[in-house]
C-alpha positions as CSV (number, residue, x, y, z in Angstrom):
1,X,160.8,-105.0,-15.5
2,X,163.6,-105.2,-13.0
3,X,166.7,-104.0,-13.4
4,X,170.0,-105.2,-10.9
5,X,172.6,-102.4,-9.9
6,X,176.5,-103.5,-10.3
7,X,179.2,-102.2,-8.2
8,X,183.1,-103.6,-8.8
9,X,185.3,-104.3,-6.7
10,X,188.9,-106.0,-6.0
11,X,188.7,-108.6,-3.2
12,X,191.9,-110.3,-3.9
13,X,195.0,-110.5,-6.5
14,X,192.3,-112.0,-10.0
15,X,189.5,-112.1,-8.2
16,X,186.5,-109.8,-8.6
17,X,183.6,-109.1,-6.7
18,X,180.1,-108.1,-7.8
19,X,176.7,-107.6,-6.5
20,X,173.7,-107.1,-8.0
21,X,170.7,-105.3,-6.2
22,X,167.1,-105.1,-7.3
23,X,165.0,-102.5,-5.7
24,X,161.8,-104.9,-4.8
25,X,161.9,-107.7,-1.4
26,X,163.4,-109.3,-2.5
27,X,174.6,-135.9,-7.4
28,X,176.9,-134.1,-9.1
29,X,177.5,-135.9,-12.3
30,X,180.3,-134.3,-13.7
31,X,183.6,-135.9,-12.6
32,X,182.3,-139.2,-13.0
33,X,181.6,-138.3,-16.9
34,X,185.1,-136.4,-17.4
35,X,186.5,-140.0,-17.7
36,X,184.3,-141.7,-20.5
37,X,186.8,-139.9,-23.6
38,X,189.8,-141.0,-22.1
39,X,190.9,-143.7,-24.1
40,X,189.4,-141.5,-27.3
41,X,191.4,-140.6,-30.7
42,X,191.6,-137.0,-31.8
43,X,189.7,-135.9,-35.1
44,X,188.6,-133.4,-37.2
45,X,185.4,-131.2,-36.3
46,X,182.2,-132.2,-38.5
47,X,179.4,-130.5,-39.8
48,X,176.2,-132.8,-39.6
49,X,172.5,-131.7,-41.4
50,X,169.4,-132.7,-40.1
51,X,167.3,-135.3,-42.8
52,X,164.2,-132.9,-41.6
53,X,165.9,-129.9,-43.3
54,X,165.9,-128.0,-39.8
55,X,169.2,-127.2,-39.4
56,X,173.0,-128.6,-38.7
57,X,175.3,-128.8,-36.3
58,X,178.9,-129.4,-35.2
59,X,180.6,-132.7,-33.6
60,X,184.1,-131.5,-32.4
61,X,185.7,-134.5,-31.7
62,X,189.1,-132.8,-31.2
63,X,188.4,-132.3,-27.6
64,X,188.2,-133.9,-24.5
65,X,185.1,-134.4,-23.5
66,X,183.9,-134.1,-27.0
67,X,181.5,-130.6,-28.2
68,X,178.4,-130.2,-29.8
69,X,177.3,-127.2,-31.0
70,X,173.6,-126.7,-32.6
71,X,173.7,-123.8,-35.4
72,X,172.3,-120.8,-33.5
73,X,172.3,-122.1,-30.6
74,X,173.9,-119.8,-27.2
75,X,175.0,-123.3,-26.1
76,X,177.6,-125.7,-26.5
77,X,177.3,-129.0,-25.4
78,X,179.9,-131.7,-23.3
79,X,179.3,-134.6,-25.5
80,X,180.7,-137.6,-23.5
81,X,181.3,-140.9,-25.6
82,X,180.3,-144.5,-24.4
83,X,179.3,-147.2,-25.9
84,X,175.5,-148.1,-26.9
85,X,173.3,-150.4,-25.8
86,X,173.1,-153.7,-28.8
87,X,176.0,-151.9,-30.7
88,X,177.5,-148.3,-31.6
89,X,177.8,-145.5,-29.8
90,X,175.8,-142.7,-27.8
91,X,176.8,-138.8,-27.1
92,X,175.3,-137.7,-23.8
93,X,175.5,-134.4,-22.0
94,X,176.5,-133.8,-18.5
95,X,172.6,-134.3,-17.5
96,X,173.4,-137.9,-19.2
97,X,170.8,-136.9,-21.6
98,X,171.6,-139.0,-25.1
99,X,172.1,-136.2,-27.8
100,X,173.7,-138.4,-30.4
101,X,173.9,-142.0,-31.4
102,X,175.8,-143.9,-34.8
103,X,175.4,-147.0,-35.2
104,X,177.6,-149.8,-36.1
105,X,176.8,-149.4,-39.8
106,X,177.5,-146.2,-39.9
107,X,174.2,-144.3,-39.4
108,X,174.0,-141.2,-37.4
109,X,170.5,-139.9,-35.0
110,X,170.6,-137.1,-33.3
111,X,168.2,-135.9,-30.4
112,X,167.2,-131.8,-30.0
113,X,165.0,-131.0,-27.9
114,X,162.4,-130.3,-30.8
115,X,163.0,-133.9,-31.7
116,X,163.3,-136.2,-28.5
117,X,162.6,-139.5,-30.4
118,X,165.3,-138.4,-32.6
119,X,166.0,-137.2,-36.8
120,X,168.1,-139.1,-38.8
121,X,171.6,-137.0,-39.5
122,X,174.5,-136.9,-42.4
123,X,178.1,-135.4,-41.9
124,X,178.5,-132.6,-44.7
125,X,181.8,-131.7,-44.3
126,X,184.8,-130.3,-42.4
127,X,183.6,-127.7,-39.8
128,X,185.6,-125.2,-37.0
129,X,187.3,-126.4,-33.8
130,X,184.6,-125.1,-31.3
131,X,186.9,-122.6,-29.1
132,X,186.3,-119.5,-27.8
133,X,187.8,-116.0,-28.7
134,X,190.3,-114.8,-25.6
135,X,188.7,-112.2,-23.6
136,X,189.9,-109.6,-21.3
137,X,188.7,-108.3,-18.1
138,X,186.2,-105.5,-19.1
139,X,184.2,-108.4,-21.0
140,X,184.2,-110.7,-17.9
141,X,183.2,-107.9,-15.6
142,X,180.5,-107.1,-18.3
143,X,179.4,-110.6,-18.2
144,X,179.4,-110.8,-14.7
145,X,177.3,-107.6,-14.5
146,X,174.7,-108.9,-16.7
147,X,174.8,-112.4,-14.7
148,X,174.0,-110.5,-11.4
149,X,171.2,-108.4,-13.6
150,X,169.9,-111.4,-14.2
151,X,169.6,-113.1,-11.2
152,X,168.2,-110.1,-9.2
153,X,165.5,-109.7,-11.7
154,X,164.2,-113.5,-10.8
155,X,164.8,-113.9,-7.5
156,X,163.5,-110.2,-6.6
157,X,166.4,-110.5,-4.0
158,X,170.0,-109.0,-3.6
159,X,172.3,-111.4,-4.9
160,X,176.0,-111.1,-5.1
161,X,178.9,-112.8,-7.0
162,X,182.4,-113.9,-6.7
163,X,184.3,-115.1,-9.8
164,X,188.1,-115.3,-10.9
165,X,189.8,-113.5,-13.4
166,X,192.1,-115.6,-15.4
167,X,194.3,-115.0,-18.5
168,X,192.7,-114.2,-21.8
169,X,192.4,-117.7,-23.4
170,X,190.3,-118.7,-20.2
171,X,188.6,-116.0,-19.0
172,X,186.0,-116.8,-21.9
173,X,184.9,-120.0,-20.3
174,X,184.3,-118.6,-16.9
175,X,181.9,-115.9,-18.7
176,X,180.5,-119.1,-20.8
177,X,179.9,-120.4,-17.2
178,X,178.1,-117.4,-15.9
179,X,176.0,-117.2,-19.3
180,X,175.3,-120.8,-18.1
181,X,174.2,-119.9,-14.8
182,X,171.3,-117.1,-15.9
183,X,170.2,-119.4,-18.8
184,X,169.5,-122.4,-16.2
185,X,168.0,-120.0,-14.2
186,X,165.6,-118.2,-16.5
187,X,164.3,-121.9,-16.4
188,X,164.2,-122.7,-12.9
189,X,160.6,-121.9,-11.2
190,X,160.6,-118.6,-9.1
191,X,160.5,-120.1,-6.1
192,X,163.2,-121.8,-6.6
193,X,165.5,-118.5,-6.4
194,X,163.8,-116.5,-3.6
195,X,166.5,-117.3,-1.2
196,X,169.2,-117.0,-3.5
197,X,172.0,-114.5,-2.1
198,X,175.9,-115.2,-3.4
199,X,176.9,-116.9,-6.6
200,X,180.9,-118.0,-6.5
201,X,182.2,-118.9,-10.0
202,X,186.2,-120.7,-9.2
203,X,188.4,-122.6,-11.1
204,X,188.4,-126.5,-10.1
205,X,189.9,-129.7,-11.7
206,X,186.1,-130.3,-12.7
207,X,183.2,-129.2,-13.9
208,X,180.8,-128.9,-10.8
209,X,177.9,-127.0,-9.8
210,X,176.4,-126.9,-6.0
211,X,173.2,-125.1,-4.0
212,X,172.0,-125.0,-0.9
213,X,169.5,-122.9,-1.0
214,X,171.3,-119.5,-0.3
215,X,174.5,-119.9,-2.1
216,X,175.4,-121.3,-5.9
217,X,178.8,-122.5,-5.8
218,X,180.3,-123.6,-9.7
219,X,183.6,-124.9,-10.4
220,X,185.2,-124.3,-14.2
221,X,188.0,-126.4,-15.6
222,X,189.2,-123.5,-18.7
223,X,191.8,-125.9,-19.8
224,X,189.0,-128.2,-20.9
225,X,187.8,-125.8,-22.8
226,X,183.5,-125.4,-23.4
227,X,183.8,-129.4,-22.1
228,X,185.0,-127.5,-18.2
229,X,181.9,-126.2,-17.1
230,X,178.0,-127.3,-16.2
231,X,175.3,-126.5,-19.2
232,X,172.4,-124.9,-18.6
233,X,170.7,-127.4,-17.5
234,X,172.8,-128.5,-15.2
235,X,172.9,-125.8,-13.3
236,X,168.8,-125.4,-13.7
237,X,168.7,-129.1,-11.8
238,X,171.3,-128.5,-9.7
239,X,169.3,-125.0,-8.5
240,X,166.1,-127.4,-8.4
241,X,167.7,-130.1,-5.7
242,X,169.1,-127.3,-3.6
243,X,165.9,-125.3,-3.5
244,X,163.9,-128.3,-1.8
C-alpha cells in the first residue's frame, strides 16, 4: 500500500499549495448544460423510494442546476432539466447520462447505475435542501491532503496540487470537488495517471474539468452550490481523453 507525503504551503493571499509524494517511480460539457434550468421554477426538495424497495433518494429542485442525491451515496448529482423525447421530462447529469424521467401523467423512473433500464419511483414526502455544512481551512487542507494521498498512490508518481481557499460557505464545494477528483480517479485505468504531475482546483463561472496528460486543471462555481463542479465521472472521462 502506498502512502503520499503532504507538505503546506502559502503561495499567494487564499491560495494553498500541496504536494503529494509517493516513495515508488513513479468536449467539455458543462457550460453548455448550466443553461437548460434557466427558465425553471423554484420548489421544495423531495424524497423519492425506489418500487424495488432498494432505497430513496432526494430531488432538490430548489437549485440551479437541480440535485440528486442517492441515500448513502458520497455523491451528489447536477440534475439538468430538458424536455423528453414523445412527452415529459428527463434529469441528466453533466456526462448527459438520463438519471431521471416523469412522464406527462405524472409517473416517475429513475436510472442508478444498479438499474440502467430503469425502476419505477414515488415521491414520499418533503426532504432537506441538499447544501453543504461551511468549512474552514484545516478541513480543506485535510481534504486536499487526502486528495494528493490519493493520487500518488495510483499514479505511483509525485503529484502536486494547487487549490483556493475561499470563505466558509464555499470552501466545502472546492473539497466536494477534490473528493470528485480521487473518486474519478480510483476509476480511471492506471495507465491513465502515470504521467500525472500537478492538479489545480480554481474558481471559474463554470463547472469545468481539463487534462493533458501531465496536468488536471478543474474549475468550481461555489455559488452554484454541489450543481458548480464536475462529478466523478466527469472528471474519470475527462482524465481518459487527456491520457490518449
Amino acid at each position: 500500500m502506498f502512502r503520499g507525503i503532504t507538505t503546506l504551503f502559502v503561495l499567494a493571499a487564499g491560495v494553498w499549495a500541496l504536494l503529494g509524494t509517493d516513495g515508488a517511480s513513479q468536449p467539455n460539457p458543462f457550460q453548455q448544460m448550466l443553461g437548460r434550468d434557466s427558465g425553471a421554477e423554484s420548489r421544495e426538495p423531495v424524497w423519492f423510494e425506489r418500487a424495488d424497495g432498494r432505497g430513496r433518494f432526494i430531488l432538490d429542485r430548489s437549485s440551479r442546476p437541480h440535485l440528486l442525491w442517492s441515500e448513502g451515496s458520497m455523491e451528489v448529482h447536477a440534475a439538468y432539466r430538458g424536455r423528453a423525447a414523445g412527452g415529459g421530462e428527463v434529469w441528466r447529469t453533466d456526462t448527459d447520462r438520463i438519471i431521471l424521467r416523469t412522464t406527462n401523467l405524472g409517473g416517475w423512473t429513475y436510472f442508478p447505475p444498479d438499474r440502467p433500464d430503469g425502476v419505477l419511483v414515488d415521491p414520499v414526502g418533503r426532504a432537506r435542501t441538499l447544501v453543504a455544512a461551511p468549512a474552514g481551512q484545516d478541513e480543506l487542507q485535510a481534504a486536499a491532503r487526502d486528495m494528493v494521498d490519493t493520487l500518488a498512490r495510483l499514479s505511483r508518481n509525485e503529484v502536486s496540487a494547487e487549490l483556493t481557499s475561499l470563505t466558509p460557505d464555499q470552501n466545502p464545494y472546492i473539497i466536494d470537488a477534490m473528493a470528485m477528483i480521487a473518486y474519478g480517479a480510483e476509476e480511471t485505468p492506471r495507465r491513465v495517471l502515470r504521467d500525472l504531475e500537478v492538479v489545480r482546483v480554481g474558481v471559474g463561472e463554470a463547472p469545468r474539468a481539463s487534462f493533458d496528460g501531465r496536468v488536471l486543471d478543474v474549475s468550481v462555481a461555489p455559488a452554484t452550490g454541489y450543481g458548480g463542479r464536475p462529478s466523478s465521472q466527469a472528471i474519470r472521462l475527462t482524465l481518459e481523453r487527456g491520457a490518449r
